[in-house]
N, C-alpha and C positions, 0 to 999 in steps of 0.2 A: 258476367253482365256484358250487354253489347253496347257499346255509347257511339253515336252518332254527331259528330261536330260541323256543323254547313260556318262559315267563316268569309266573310267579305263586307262589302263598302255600299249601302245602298242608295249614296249619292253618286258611285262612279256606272251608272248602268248594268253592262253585263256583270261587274266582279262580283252582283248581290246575288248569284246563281246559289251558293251553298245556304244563305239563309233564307232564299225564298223553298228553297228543298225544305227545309226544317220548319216552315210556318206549314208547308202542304203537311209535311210527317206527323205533326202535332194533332191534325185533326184526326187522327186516327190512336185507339187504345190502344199502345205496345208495352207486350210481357217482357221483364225483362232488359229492355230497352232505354238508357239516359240520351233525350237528344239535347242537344248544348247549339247555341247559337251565339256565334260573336264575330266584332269588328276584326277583328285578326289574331294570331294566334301569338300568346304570352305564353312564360316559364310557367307562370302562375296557375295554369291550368292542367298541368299534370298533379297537383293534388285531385284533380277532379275525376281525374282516369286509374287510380288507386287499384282498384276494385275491376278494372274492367279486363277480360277474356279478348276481347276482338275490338277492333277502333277503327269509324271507317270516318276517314277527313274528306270531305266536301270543296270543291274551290272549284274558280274560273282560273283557266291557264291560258297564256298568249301564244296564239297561233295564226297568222294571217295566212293561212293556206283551208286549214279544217276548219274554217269557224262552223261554229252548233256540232260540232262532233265530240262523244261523249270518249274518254280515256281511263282505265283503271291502272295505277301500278301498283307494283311489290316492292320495288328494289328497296335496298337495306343504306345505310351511312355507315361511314366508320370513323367519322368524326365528330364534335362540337361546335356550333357554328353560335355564337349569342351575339348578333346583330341585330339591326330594328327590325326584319322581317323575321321570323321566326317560320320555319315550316315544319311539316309533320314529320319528317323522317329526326328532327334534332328533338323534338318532343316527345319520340321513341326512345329514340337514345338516352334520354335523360329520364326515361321510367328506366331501362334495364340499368344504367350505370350506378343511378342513385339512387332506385326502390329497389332493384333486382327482379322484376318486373317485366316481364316477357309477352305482351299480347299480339296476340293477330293484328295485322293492319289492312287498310287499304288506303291509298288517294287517288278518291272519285273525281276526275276533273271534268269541267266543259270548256272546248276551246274555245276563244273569242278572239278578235280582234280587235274588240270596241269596248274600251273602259270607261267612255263619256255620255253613252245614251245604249239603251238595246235597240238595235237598229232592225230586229225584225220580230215584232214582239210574238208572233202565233208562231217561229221555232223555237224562241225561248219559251215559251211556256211547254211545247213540246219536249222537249230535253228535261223540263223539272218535273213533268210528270211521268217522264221513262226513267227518271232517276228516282224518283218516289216509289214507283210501279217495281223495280228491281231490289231496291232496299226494304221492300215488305212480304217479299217471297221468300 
């Protein structure tokens, strides 16, 4: 199973990029496919990824050079991090250390450097719709 988690703050502006991806994804029937949408990411939620083959995280990442530029990474952790922010790569890590549990990942980012308002709102809509548009191919 593929799961799809968009994660962000929809009072802080841009950082609401992963779950307004997941309100566009929802409008569409997917085989297959768990999409998850939350305020930020908890331990809690690796029961929810049990089952899942491939994991793609969704977020807004800080960048005051690219802003509206879309980023994919792979890289891997080799540690445990349990602070207030939790990110995907520790929530991998904690399906392989604690489930034994090995899926594919990705984290889809969008750059911004506006967490207090979308300051241009026809590229952000651009960018969730190129990221909807690529997550359904």
């Amino acid at each position: 199973m593929r799961v799809i988690i968009g994660y962000g703050n929809e009072l802080r502006g841009e950082d609401a990029f992963g779950v307004a991806v997941i309100k566009e994804m929802q409008k569409f029937s997917l085989k297959d496919t768990k999409l998850i949408s939350v305020f930020q990411l908890t331990p809690e939620i690796v029961l929810e990824l049990l089952d899942a083959d491939e994991i793609i995280f969704i977020d807004t990442c800080s960048d005051e050079k690219n802003h509206y530029s879309l980023s994919c990474s792979l890289s891997e952790q080799n540690g445990l991090n349990l602070s207030h922010h939790i990110s995907p790569k520790t929530i991998i890590y904690m399906l392989k250390s604690l489930y034994n549990r090995h899926p594919n990942f990705f984290i889809y980012s969008m750059m911004s450097s506006s967490f207090d308002e979308i300051t241009d709102l026809k590229k952000y809509r651009e960018c969730v719709d190129i990221a909807v548009k690529h997550l359904l191919d």
